[in-house]
N, CA, C and O atoms as a GROMACS GRO file, in nm:
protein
  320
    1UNK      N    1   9.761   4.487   7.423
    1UNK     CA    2   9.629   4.437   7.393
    1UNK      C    3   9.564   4.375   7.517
    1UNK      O    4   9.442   4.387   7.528
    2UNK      N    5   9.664   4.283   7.653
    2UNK     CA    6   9.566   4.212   7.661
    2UNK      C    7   9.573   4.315   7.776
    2UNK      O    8   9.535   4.256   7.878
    3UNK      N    9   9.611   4.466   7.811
    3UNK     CA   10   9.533   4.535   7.934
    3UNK      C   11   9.395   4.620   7.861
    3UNK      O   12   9.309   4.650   7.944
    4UNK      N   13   9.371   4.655   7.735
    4UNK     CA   14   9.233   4.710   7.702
    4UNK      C   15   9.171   4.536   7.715
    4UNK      O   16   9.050   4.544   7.734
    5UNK      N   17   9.198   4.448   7.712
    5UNK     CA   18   9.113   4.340   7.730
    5UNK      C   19   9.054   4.314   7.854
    5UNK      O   20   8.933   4.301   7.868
    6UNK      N   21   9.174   4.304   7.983
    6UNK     CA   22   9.130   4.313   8.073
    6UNK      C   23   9.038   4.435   8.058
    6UNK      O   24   8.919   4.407   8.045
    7UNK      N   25   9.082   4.621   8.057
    7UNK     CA   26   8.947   4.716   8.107
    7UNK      C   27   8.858   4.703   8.046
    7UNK      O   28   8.812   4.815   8.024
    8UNK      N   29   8.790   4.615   7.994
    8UNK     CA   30   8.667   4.617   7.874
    8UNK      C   31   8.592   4.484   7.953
    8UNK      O   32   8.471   4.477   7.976
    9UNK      N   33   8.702   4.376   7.990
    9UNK     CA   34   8.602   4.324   8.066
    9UNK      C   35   8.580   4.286   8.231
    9UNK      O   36   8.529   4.190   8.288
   10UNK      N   37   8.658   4.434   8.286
   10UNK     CA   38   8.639   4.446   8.376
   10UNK      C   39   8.502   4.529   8.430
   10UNK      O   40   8.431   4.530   8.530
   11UNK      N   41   8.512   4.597   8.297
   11UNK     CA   42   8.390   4.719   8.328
   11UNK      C   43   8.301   4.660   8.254
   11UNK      O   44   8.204   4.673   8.330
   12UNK      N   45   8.250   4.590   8.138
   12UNK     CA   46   8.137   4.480   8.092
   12UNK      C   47   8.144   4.337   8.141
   12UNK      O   48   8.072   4.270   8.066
   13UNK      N   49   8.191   4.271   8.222
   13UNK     CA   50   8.196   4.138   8.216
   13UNK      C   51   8.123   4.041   8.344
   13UNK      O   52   8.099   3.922   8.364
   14UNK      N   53   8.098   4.218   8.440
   14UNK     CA   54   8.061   4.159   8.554
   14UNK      C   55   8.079   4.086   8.627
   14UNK      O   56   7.981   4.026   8.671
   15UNK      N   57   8.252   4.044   8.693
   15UNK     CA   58   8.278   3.942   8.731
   15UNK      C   59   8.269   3.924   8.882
   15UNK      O   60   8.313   4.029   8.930
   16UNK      N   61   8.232   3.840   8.980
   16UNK     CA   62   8.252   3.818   9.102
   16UNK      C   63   8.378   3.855   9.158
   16UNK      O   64   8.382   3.873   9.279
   17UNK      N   65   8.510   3.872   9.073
   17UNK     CA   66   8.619   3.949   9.119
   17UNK      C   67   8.685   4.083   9.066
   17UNK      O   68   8.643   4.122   8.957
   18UNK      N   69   8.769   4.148   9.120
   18UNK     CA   70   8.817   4.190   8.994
   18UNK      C   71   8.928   4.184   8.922
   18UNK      O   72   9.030   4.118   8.944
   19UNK      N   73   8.902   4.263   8.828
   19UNK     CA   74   8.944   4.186   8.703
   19UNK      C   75   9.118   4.133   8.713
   19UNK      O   76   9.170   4.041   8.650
   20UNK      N   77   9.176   4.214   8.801
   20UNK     CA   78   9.320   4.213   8.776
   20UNK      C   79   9.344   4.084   8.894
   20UNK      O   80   9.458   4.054   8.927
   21UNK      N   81   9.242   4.022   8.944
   21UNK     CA   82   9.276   3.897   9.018
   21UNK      C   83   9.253   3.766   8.906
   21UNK      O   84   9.249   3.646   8.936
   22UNK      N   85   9.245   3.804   8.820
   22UNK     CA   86   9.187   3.705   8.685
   22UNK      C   87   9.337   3.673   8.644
   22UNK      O   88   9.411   3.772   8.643
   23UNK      N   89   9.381   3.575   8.617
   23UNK     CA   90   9.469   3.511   8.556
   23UNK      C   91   9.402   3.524   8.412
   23UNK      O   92   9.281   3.535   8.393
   24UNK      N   93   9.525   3.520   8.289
   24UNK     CA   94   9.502   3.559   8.116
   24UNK      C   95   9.416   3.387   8.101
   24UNK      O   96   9.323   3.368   8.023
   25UNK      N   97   9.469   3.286   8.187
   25UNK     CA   98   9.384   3.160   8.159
   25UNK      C   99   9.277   3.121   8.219
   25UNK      O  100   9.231   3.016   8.172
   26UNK      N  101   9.207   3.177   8.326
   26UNK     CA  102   9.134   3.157   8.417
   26UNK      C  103   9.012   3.145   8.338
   26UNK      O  104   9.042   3.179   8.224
   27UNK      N  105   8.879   3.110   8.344
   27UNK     CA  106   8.764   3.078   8.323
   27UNK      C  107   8.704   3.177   8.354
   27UNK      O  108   8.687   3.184   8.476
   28UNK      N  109   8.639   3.310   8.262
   28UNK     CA  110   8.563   3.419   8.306
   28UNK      C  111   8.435   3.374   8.353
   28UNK      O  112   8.380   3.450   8.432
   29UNK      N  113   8.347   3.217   8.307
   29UNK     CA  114   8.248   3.277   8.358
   29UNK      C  115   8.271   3.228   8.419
   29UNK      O  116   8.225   3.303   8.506
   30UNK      N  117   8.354   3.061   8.537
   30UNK     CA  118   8.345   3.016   8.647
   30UNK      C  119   8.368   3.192   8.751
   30UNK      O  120   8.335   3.201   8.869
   31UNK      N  121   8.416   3.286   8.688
   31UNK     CA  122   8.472   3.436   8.775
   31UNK      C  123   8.348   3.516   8.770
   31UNK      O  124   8.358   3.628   8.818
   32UNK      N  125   8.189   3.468   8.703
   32UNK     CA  126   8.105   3.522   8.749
   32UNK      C  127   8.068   3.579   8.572
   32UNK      O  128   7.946   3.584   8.555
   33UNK      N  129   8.119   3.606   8.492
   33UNK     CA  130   8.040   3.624   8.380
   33UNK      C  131   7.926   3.564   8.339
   33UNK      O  132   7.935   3.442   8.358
   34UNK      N  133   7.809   3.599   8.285
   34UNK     CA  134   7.704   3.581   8.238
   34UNK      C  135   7.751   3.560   8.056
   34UNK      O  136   7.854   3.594   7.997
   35UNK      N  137   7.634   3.495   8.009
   35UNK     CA  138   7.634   3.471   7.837
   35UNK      C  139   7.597   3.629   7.832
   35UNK      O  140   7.669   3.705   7.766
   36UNK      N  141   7.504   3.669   7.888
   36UNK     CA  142   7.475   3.839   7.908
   36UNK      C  143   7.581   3.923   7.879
   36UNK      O  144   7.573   3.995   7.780
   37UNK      N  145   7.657   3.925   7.934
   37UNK     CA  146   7.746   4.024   8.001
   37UNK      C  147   7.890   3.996   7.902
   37UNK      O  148   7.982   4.078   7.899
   38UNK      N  149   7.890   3.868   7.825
   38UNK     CA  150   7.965   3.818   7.736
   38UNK      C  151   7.944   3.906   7.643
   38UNK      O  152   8.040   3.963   7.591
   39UNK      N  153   7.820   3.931   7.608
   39UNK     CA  154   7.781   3.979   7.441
   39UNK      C  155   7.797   4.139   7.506
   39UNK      O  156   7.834   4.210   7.414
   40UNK      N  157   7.782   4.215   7.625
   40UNK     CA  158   7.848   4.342   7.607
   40UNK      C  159   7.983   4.324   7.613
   40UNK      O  160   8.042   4.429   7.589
   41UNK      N  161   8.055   4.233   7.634
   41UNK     CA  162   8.222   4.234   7.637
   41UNK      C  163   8.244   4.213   7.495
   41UNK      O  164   8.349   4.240   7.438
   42UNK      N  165   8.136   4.161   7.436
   42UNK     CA  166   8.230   4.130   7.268
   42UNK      C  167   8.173   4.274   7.175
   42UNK      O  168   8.226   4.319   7.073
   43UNK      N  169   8.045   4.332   7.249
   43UNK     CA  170   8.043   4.413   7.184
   43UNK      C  171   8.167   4.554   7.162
   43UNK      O  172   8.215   4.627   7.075
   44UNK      N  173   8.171   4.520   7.330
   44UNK     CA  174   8.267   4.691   7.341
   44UNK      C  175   8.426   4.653   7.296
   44UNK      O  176   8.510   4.743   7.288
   45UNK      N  177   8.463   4.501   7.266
   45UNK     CA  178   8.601   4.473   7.219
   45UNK      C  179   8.577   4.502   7.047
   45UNK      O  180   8.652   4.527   6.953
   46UNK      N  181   8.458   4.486   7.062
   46UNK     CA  182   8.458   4.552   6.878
   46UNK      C  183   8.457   4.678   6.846
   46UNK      O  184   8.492   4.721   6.736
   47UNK      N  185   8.409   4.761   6.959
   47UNK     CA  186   8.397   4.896   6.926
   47UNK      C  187   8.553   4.920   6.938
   47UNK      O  188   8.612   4.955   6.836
   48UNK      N  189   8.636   4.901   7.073
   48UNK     CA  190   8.761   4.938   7.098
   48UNK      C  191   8.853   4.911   6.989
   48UNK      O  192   8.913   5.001   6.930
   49UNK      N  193   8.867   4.752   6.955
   49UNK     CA  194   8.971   4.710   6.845
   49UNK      C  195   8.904   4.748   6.701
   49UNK      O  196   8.965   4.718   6.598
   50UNK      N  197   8.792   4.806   6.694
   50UNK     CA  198   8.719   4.824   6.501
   50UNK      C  199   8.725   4.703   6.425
   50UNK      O  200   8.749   4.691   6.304
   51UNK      N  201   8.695   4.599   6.522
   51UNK     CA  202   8.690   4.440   6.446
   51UNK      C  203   8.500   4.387   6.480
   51UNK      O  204   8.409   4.432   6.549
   52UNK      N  205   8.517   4.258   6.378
   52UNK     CA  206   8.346   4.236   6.382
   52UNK      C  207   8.371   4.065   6.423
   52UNK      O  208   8.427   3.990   6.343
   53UNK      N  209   8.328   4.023   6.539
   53UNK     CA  210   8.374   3.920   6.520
   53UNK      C  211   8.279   3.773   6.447
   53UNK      O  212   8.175   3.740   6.503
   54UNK      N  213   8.320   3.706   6.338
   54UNK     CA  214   8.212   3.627   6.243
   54UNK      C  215   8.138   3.549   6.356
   54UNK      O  216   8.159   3.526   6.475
   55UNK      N  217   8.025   3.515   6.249
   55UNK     CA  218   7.932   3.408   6.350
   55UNK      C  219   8.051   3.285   6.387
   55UNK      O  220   8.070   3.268   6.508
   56UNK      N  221   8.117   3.215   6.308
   56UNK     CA  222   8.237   3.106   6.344
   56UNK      C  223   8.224   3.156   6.499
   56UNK      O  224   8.160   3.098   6.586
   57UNK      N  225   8.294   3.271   6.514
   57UNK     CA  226   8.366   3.289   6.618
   57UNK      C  227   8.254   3.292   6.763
   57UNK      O  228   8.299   3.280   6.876
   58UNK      N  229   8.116   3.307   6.736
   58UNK     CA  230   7.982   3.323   6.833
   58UNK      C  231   7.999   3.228   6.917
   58UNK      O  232   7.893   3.176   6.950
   59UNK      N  233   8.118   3.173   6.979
   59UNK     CA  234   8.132   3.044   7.072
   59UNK      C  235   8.141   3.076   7.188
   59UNK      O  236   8.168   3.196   7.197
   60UNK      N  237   8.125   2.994   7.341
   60UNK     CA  238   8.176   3.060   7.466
   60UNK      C  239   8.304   3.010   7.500
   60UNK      O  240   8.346   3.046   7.610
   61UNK      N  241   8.383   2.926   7.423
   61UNK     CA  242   8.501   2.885   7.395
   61UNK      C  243   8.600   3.040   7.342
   61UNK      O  244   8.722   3.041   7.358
   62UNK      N  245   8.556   3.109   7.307
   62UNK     CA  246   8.606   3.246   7.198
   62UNK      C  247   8.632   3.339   7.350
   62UNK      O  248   8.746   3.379   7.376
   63UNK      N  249   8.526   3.364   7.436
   63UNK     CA  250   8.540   3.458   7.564
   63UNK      C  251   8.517   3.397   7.659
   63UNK      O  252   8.420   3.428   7.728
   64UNK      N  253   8.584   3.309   7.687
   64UNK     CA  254   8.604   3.239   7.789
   64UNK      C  255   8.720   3.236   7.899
   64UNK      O  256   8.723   3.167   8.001
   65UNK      N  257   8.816   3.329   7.853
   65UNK     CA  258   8.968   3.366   7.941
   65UNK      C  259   9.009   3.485   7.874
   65UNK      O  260   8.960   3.518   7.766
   66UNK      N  261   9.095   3.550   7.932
   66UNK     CA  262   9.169   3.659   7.891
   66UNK      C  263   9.230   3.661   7.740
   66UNK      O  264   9.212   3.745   7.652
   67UNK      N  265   9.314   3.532   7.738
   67UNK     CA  266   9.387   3.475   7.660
   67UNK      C  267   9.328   3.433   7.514
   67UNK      O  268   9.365   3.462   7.400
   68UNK      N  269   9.228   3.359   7.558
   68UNK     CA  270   9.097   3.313   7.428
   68UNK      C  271   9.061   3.451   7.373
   68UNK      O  272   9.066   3.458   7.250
   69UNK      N  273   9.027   3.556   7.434
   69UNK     CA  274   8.995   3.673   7.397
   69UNK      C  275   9.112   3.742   7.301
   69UNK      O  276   9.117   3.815   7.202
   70UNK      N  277   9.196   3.680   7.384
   70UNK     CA  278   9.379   3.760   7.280
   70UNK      C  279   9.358   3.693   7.134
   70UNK      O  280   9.354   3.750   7.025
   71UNK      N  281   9.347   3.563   7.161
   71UNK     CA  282   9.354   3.494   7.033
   71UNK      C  283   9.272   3.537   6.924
   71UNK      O  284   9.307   3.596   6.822
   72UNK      N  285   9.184   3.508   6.953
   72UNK     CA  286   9.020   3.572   6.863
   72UNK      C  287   9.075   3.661   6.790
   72UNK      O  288   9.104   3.645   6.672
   73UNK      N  289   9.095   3.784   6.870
   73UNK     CA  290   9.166   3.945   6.812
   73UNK      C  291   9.291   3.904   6.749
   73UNK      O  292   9.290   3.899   6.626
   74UNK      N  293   9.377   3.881   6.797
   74UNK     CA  294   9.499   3.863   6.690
   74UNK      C  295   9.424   3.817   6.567
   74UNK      O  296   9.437   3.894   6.472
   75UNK      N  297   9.330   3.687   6.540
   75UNK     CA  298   9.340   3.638   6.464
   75UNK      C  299   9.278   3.753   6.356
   75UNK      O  300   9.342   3.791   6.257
   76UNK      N  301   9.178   3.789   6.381
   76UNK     CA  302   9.095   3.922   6.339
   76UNK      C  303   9.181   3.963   6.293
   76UNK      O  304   9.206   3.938   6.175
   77UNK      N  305   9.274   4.057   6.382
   77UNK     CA  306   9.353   4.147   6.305
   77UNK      C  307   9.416   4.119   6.213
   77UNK      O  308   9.422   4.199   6.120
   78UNK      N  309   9.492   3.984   6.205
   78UNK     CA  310   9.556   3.947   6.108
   78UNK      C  311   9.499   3.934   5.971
   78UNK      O  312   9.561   3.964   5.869
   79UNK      N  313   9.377   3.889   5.974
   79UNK     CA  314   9.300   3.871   5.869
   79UNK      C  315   9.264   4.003   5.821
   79UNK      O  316   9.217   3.992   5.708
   80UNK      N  317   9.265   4.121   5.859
   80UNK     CA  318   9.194   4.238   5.802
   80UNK      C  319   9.314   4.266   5.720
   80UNK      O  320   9.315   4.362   5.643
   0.00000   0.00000   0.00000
C-alpha cells in the first residue's frame, strides 16, 4: 500500500522533492504540497484504492505524511 501511496503522490502532490526522499513521517506540505495538489492526491487515492473518503476525514491532518495517508486507507478499508 504505502508504494501506490508514495506513486500517487509523487505524480499528484507536487512536491519540492522527490517522492522517494520523503520519509512515511515527514510533513508533505512542509515537502512542497499545496491544499491544491492535496485534493488531486485524495482524489486519485480514491480512484486507485475504490474508497470515498467521508467529510470527517476532509482534514490536512488526514494527508499530511505518507503514513497519515496509510492510516486513513486502512481505516476505510476496514470499514467497507
Amino acid at each position: 500500500m504505502e508504494d501506490a501511496i508514495r506513486t500517487i503522490v509523487g505524480k499528484h502532490g507536487k512536491l519540492a522533492m522527490p517522492v522517494d526522499q520523503v520519509r512515511a513521517d515527514d510533513d508533505l506540505y512542509r515537502a512542497g504540497m499545496t491544499s491544491h495538489a492535496s485534493v488531486n492526491v485524495m482524489l486519485a487515492l480514491e480512484a486507485h484504492f475504490d474508497v470515498e473518503f467521508p467529510d470527517r476525514m476532509l482534514r490536512r491532518s488526514v494527508f499530511e505524511s505518507i503514513s497519515a495517508i496509510q492510516s486513513a486507507l486502512t481505516e476505510l478499508r476496514c470499514a467497507a
